[in-house]
C-alpha positions as CSV (number, residue, x, y, z in Angstrom):
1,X,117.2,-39.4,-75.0
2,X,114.7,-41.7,-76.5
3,X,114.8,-44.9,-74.2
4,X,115.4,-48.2,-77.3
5,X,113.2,-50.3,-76.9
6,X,113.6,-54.1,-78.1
7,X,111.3,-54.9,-81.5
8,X,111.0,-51.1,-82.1
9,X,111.6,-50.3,-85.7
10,X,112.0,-46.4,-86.4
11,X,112.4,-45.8,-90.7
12,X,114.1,-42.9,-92.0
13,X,114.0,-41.9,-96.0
14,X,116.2,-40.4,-98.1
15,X,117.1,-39.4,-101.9
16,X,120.6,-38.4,-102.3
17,X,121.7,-35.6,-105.3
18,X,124.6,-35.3,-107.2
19,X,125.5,-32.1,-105.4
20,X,125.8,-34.6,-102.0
21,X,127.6,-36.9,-104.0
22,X,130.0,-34.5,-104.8
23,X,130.4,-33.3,-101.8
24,X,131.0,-36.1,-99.8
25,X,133.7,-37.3,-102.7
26,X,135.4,-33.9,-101.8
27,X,135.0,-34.4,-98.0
28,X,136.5,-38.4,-98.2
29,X,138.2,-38.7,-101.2
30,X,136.6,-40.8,-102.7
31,X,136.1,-39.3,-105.9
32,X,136.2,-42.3,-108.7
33,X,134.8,-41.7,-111.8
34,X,131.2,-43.7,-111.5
35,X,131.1,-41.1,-108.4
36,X,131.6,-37.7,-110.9
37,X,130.7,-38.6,-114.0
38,X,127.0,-38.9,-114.9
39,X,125.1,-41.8,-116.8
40,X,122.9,-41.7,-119.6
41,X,120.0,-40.3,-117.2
42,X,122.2,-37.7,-115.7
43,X,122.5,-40.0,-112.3
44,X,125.7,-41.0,-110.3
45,X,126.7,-43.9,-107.9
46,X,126.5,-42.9,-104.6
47,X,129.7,-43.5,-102.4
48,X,128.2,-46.7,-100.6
49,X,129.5,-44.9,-96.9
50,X,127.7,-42.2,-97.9
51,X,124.3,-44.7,-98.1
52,X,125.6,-45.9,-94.6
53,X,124.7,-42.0,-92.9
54,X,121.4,-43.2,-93.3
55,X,121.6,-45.6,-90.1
56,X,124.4,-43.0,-89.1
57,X,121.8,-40.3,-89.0
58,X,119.2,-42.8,-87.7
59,X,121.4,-43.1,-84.1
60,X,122.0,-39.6,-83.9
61,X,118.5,-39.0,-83.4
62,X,118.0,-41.2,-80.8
63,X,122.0,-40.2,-79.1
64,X,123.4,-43.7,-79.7
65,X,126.9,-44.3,-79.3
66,X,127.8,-47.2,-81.4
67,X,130.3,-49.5,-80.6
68,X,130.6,-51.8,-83.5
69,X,128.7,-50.8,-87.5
70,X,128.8,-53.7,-89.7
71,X,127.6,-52.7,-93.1
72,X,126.9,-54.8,-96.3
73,X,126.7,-53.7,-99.7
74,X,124.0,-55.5,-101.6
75,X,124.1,-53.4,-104.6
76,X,124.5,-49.4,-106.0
77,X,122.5,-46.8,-105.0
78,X,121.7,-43.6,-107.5
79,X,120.9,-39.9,-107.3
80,X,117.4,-39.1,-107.7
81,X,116.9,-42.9,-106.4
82,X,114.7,-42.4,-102.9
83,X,116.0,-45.4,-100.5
84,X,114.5,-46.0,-96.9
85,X,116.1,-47.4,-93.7
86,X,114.0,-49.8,-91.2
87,X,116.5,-50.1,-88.0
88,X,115.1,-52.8,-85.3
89,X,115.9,-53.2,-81.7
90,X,117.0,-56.8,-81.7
91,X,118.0,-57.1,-77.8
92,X,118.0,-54.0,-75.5
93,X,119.5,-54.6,-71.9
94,X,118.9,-51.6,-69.3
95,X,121.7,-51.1,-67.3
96,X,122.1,-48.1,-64.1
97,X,123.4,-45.4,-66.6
98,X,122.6,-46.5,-69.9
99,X,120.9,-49.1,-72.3
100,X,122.9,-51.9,-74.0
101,X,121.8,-52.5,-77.6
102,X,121.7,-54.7,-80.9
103,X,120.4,-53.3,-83.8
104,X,119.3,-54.6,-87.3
105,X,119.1,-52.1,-90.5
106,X,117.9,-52.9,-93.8
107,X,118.0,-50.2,-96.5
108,X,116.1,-50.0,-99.7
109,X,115.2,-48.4,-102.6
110,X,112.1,-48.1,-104.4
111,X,111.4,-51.2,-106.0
112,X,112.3,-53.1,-102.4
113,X,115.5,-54.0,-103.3
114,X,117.9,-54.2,-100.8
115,X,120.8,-52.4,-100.7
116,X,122.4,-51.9,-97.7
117,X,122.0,-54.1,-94.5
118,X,123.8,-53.2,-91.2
119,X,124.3,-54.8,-87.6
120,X,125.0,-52.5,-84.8
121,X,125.7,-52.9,-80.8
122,X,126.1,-49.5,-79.1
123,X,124.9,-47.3,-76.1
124,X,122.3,-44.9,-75.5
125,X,123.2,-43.1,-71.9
126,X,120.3,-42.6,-69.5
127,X,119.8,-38.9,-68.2
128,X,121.2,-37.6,-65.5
């Protein structure tokens, strides 16, 4: 357990390909055609929840347990397109078994445009 604490910003960076694209339209369903069928430079849109593991994979590195995910969608993401994730402790309360969180997330890509922002409140569990 990595112990949040308030004004910490952790970053995480990712480029998604065509072959997790695909997948993930398998996995959800969501398979529409700007999701399958390549542009002009060979690149698709990427499923915007499939952007949103980025804060998803964020928590699981430090065990969180989120309660509510807000996400906003500024604007597509592309294979081949690397975006990064800066998530902020905004308020951290300790409690006897765990810590009580907020959390900001702001996603971009590589021109620092933004392209996903989230709000989270969740959990991390203290160890036994």
């Amino acid at each position: 357990m990595t112990q949040p604490i308030e004004g910490k910003t952790r970053t995480f960076e990712r480029t998604f390909s065509v072959e997790d694209v695909q997948q993930f339209a398998e996995l959800s369903g969501d398979s529409q055609s700007r999701h399958t069928e390549p542009d002009e430079d060979g690149r698709v849109m990427v499923q915007g929840l499939l952007t949103a593991t980025m804060p998803t994979k964020m928590g699981s590195d430090n065990q969180v347990l989120a309660r509510t995910m807000e996400f906003r969608f500024h604007q597509p993401v592309y294979t081949g397109e690397p975006i990064t994730c800066r998530s902020t402790y905004d308020t951290v309360v300790e409690r006897d078994d765990r810590y009580e969180f907020t959390s900001n997330i702001v996603c971009e890509n590589a021109d620092g445009e933004t392209v996903l922002t989230a709000a989270v409140e969740g959990i991390v569990w203290k160890d036994n």
